[in-house]
C-alpha positions, 0 to 999 in steps of 0.5 A, spaced: 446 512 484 446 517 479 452 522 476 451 528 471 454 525 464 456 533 464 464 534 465 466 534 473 473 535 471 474 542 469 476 546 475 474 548 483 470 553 482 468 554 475 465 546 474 459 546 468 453 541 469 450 538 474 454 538 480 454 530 481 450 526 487 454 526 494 454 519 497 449 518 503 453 515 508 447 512 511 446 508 505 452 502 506 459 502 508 462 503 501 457 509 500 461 511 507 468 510 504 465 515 498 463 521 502 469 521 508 473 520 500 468 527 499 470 530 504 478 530 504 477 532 497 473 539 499 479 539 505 484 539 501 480 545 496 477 541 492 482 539 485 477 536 479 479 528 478 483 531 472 487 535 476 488 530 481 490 524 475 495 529 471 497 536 476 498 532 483 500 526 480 495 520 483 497 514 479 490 513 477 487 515 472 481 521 473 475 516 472 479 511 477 477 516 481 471 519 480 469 512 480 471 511 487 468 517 490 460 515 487 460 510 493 457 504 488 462 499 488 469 499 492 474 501 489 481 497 489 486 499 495 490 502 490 486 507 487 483 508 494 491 510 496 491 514 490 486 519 491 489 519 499 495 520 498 495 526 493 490 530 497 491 528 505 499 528 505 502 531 498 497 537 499 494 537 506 502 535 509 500 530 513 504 524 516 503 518 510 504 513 515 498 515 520 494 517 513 496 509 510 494 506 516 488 510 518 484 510 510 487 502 510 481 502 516 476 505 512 478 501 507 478 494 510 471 496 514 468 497 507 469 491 504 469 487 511 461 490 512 459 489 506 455 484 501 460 480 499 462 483 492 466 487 494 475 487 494 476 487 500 477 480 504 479 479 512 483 472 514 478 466 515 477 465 523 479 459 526 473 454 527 472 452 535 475 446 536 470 441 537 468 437 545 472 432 546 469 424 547 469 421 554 475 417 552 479 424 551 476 427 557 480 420 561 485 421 558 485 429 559 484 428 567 489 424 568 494 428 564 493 433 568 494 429 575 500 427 572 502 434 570 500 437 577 505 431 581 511 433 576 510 441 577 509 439 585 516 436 584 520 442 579 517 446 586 522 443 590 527 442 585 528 449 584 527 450 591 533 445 593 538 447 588 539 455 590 543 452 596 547 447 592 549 452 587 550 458 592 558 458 592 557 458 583 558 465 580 552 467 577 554 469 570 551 475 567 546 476 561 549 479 556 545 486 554 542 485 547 540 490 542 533 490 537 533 492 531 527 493 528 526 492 520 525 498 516 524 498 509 525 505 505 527 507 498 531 514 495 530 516 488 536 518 487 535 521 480 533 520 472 540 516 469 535 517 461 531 521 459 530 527 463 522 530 465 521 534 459 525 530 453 522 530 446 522 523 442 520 521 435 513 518 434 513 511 434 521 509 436 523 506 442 528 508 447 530 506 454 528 509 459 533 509 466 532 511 474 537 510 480 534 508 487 537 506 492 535 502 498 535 507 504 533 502 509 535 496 512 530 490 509 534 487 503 530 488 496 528 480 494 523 480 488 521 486 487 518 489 481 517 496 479 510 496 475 506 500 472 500 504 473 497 506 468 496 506 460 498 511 455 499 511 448 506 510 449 508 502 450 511 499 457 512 492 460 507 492 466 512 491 471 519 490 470 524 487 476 529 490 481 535 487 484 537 484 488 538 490 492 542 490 499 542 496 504 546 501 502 547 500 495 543 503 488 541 499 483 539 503 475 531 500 473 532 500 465 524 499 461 523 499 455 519 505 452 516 504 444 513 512 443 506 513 441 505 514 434 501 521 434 504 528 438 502 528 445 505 527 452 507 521 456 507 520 463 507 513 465 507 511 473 510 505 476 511 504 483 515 498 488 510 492 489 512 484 490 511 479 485 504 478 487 503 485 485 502 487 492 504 495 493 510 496 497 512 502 501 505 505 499 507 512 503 512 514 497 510 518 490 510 513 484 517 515 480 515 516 473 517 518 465 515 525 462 517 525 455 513 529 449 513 525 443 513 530 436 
């Protein structure tokens, strides 16, 4: 499918070009995922990719976006989130955890129908198990005969034995309370470098961030990585904790800043060793300096 090489990015209602060439849902299923991406996207009042990569804050750059919203190839899950997330729940105010779930549907049914190439991968089933030999089917005959003698006889026995106990006092179970697992964070605020500081071109400094475990589940192996690349330098990821409930840990990365003028706005967001992204519904925590 083909897009006008003019800039698509300029605004809502005053975009120059050829508008780009929507998807046809009828043509597969990640074209499918790409016009239900168009669709939000005219819901939420129609932000240009630039706007949605830089004003909205997605953790995605703005060709990441377009590129997931031609319907040619399936975008990652992360960029997929991204161009949700800022439109459906930052701007559309909907429930992030019912938005996560249902995109992550779409998302799966795209890669699950389509021709192999794409990202998406659901778990092997199980082949059947293969039909047991004469030899196994005997013995599977007289298992069952035998189970049936004992089962005959743990009837009685459960028969017999409320009378011969019926003067024990019968304990009481004790009531028991379920918890279940909640994993949350709370950025508490900018230990360094506030949203707006100016830095020196080519010097490096330390950039601090102060969360605290908000939910239940202790932090073990987690790491903050980064999102997208600018002129400034950063580690891809660096580690947290660990972290129990309750406690606040300060995330120090490294920053070298660009060797000409400009902003800097780097994301990073909570995954676990193998990069999986962890609590998906929260805003990516981010530096906003300007180098001069």
């Amino acid at each position: 499918m083909s897009e006008s090489s003019a800039s698509q990015d300029e605004g809502t209602g005053s975009r120059r070009g050829r508008k780009p060439i929507r998807p046809d849902p009828e043509s597969g299923p990640v074209a499918l995922l790409a016009h239900r991406l168009w669709k939000l996207k005219e819901e939420a009042g129609d932000p240009s990719f630039a706007d949605m990569a830089s004003r909205l804050g997605a953790a995605a750059s703005k060709s990441s976006l377009a590129a997931a919203a031609r319907g040619s190839a399936l975008p990652s899950w992360e960029t997929t989130w991204e161009f949700v997330r800022v439109l459906a729940v930052d701007r559309l105010g909907r429930d992030p955890e019912e938005v996560r779930r249902e995109w992550r549907a779409y998302w799966e049914q795209a890669g699950i129908a389509g021709d192999g190439k794409d990202e998406a991968r659901m778990p092997e089933q199980f082949p059947p198990d293969p039909p047991a030999k004469p030899s196994q089917a005997r013995r599977l005959t007289v298992l069952a005969a035998v189970t049936g003698v004992l089962g005959l006889g743990a009837v009685l026995l459960a028969w017999v034995l409320p009378f011969a106990d019926e003067d024990k006092p019968v304990a009481q179970p004790t009531p028991t309370r379920s918890v279940s697992p909640h994993d949350d964070s709370v950025f508490e605020g900018d230990v360094t470098y506030p949203d707006g500081t100016v830095v020196k071109q080519g010097t490096s400094f330390d950039k601090t961030w102060r969360l605290r475990n908000a939910g239940t589940v202790p932090w073990q192996g987690r790491y903050l990585t980064r999102m997208n690349d600018t002129p400034c330098r950063a580690p891809k990821r660096v580690g947290i904790g660990p972290v129990l409930p309750g406690e606040t840990v300060d995330i120090t990365v490294r920053v070298r800043a660009a060797d000409s003028p400009g902003r800097c706005k780097i994301y990073w967001k909570m995954t676990d060793e193998d990069g999986s992204p962890l609590l998906a519904a929260k805003k990516p925590i981010f530096l906003d300096v300007t180098v001069a």
